[in-house]
C-alpha positions in Angstrom: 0.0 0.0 0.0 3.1 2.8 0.4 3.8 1.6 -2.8 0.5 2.8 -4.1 0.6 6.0 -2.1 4.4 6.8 -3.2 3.2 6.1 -6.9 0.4 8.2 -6.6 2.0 11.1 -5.1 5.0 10.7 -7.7 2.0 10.8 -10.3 0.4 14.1 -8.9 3.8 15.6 -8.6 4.8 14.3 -12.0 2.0 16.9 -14.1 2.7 19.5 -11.8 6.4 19.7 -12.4 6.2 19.4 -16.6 3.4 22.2 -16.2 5.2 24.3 -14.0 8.4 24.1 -15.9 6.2 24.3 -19.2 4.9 27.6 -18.3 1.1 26.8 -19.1 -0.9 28.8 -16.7 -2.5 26.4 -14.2 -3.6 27.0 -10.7 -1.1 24.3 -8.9 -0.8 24.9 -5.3 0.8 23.0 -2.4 -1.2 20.2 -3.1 0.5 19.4 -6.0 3.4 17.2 -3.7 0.7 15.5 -1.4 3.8 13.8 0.5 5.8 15.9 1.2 4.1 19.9 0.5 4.0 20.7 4.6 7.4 19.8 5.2 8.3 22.7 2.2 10.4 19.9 -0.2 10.0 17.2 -2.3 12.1 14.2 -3.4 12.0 13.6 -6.8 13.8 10.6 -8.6 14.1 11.4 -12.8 16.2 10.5 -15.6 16.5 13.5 -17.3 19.2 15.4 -18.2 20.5 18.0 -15.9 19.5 21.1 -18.0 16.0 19.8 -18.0 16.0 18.5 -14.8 17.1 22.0 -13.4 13.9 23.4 -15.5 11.6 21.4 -14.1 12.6 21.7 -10.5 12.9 25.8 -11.0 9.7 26.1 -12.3 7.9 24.3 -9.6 10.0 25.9 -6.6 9.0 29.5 -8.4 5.5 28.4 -8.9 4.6 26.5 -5.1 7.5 27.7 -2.7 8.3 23.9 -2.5 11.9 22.7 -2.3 13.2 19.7 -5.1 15.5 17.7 -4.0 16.4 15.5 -6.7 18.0 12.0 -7.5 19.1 11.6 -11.5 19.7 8.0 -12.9 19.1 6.0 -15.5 15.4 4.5 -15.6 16.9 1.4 -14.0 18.8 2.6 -11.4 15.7 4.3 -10.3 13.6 1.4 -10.8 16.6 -0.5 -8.6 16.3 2.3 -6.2 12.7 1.7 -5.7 13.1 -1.6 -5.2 15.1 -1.6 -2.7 13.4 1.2 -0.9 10.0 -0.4 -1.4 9.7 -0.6 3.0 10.5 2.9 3.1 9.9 4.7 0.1 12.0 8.0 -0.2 10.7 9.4 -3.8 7.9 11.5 -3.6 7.9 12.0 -7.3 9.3 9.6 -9.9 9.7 10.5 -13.3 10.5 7.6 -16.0 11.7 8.0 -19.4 9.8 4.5 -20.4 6.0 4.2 -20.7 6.5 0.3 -20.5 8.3 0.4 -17.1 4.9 2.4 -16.0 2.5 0.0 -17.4 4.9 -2.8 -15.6 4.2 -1.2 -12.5 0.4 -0.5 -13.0 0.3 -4.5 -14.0 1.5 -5.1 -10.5 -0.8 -2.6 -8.6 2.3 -0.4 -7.8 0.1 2.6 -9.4 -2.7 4.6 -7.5 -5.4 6.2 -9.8 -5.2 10.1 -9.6 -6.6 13.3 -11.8 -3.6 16.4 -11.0 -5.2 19.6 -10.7 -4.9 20.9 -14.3 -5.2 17.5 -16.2 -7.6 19.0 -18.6 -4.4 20.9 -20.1 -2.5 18.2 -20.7 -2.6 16.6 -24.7 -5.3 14.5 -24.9 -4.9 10.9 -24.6 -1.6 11.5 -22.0 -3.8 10.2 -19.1 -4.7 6.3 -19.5 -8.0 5.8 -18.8 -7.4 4.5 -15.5 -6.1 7.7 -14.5 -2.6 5.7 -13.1 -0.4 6.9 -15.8 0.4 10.3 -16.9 2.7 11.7 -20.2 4.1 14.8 -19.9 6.6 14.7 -23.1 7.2 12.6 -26.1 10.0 12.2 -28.6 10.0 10.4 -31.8 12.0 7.0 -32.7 13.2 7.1 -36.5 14.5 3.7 -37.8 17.2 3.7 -40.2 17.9 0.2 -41.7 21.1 -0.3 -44.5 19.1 -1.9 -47.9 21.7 -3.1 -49.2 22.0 -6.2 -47.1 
């Protein structure tokens, strides 16, 4: 069950970081980091690169007051990480870089259902219809093959 609560919250916080740092005008407040928003920070756990990283944690300290204390790995170290902190979950906020490690996770019931505050901005169709997983960026895969093998 602190699985489902640390997923949840890591969910929640997960929107209201990319639309902070996205600068769409949405009314997030210090509800946005249920874990962790009276204490005045928030762990977050994300693969990204540092410059975006940094973004995202700026915009959400300027835009709720709340301190980000982040940890950047790769998607498995952070899914290692999790693992081994499953008894006492640190992350408040986990960002992945893989939708199929999410849908692994709902599969095992490590995912809480949640609607952020300002879902209705997000593109539609980045919310499953389970309201466990939420996108908040997307990248295209090109495929280049050699035709003269």
């Amino acid at each position: 069950m602190k699985m489902k609560k640390l997923v949840s919250a890591v969910l929640a916080a997960c929107v209201c970081l990319s639309l902070a740092a996205c600068g769409t005008h949405t009314d997030i407040g210090a509800n946005s980091a249920p874990a962790k928003a009276d204490s005045g920070k928030v762990t977050v756990y994300m693969p990204s690169p540092a410059g975006l990283s940094d973004k995202i944690a700026n915009g959400f300290e300027k835009k709720t007051g709340i301190k980000v204390e982040k940890y950047q790995g790769t998607t498995g170290e952070i899914l290692a990480r999790l693992e081994a902190e499953k008894s006492n979950p640190a992350a408040d906020v986990v960002i992945l870089a893989s939708w199929s490690d999410g849908l692994a996770m709902k599969k095992k019931g490590e995912i809480a259902s949640y609607t952020p505050a300002g879902a209705d901005k997000l593109v539609k169709g980045w919310i499953d219809s389970d309201k466990q997983l939420i996108g908040y960026s997307a990248s295209a895969v090109g495929v280049i093959y050699n035709t003269n093998i």
